[in-house]
Each structure stands twice: as structure tokens, then as C-alpha cells.
C-alpha positions, 0 to 999 in steps of 0.5 A: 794431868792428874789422873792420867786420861786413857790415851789408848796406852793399854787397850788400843790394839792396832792392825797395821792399817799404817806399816811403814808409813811415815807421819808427822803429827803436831801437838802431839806431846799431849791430848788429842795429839798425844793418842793420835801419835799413839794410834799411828805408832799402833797401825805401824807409823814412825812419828815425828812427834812435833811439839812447842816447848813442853820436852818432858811431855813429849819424851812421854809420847816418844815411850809408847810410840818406841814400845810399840816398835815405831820410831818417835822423832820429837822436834819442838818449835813454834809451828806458827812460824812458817820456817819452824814447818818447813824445818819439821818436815826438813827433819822428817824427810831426814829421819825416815827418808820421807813423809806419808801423812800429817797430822795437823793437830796443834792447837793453842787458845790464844791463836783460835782466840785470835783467829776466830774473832778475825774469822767473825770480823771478816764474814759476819757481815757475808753470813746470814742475820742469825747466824752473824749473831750467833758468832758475835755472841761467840765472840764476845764469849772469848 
């Protein structure tokens, strides 16, 4: 991104609220994700930084984690594919031995996209007039 957003590089200070705990944190090679693996990294987590095809962006993430002295594990994959998970936390286990929290994170516009007009498919109907409208309009929106 150009400029670079703040994510927390040069003022987020942490106080250890996290020391020694182990996280896997998903789409964490940028934007929420990105400042999320940081702010672990800075309360004293190692990270599993999982991640779907951007390596340039996730090495990016990979520096502040290691420079706040926490390890920063990066594994790409596509996490809608269930074995790719069960392999992320195969990969985690392996690296710290075990893991303490994930951080569900991971999103893409297509899959909400996808999921949020089966959402309104499948409930509209069960929701109340108002807001069943409110969602069709969200959907036709997308």
C-alpha cells in the first residue's frame, strides 16, 4: 500500500499480557492481520503467520514479529480447503510444540461475497419483513 498504513510498527508498545504463548494468526500478511501478528508478537507470542499466496507481504509481517524477539513462522495455503487448516496447525505444533490461540482473521471479497448471499438465501425467509429487505438489498449490493 502507498503510503504504508500504521500498524502499530513504531508506537504499539506491549506488556507481556501473551509471554510464551503460541498463536496462529490467518491472513495475517496484511491489514488487520498484519497488526494483529504484531500486537501478539509485542505481548510476547510466537506466530504462525498463515497466509494465501502473497510471500513478499508475509516476509514483511515475518521482520516486526522477529524484531520484537518472537518467532514468525509463515506457511501460505488456501485456507478454504480443510486439509491446508488441519496442515497449519500440523505446522505449528511442529514449530512451538504447541498452540495456544488462533486467530481467525482470513478474509477474501469473494468467499464473503459468496457467503453472505447464501446466508440471505438461506434465512431471509425466517427473518423478520424489515430486516429480510434490508438483506436482500445487501444482497443485490454485492
Amino acid at each position: 500500500m502507498d503510503p504504508r498504513p500504521d500498524y502499530g510498527e513504531t508506537r504499539y508498545r506491549g506488556s507481556g499480557r501473551l509471554a510464551d504463548r503460541k498463536a496462529i494468526v490467518t491472513g495475517s500478511d496484511s491489514g488487520i492481520g498484519e497488526a494483529v501478528a504484531l500486537a501478539v508478537a509485542r505481548e510476547g507470542a510466537d506466530v504462525l503467520i498463515a497466509y494465501h499466496d502473497e510471500h513478499e507481504d508475509a516476509r514483511e509481517t515475518a521482520k516486526p514479529v522477529e524484531s520484537a524477539g518472537r518467532r514468525a513462522v509463515p506457511v501460505p495455503g488456501d485456507i478454504e480447503d480443510p486439509a491446508h487448516c488441519r496442515a497449519v496447525v500440523e505446522k505449528a505444533v511442529a514449530a512451538f510444540g504447541r498452540v495456544d490461540m488462533p486467530v481467525i482473521n482470513a478474509a477474501h471479497w469473494s468467499i464473503f461475497r459468496r457467503s453472505a448471499c447464501r446466508f440471505v438465501e438461506e434465512n431471509a425467509a425466517k427473518l423478520k419483513t424489515e430486516r429480510a429487505s434490508r438483506l436482500r438489498r445487501d444482497r443485490e449490493a454485492l
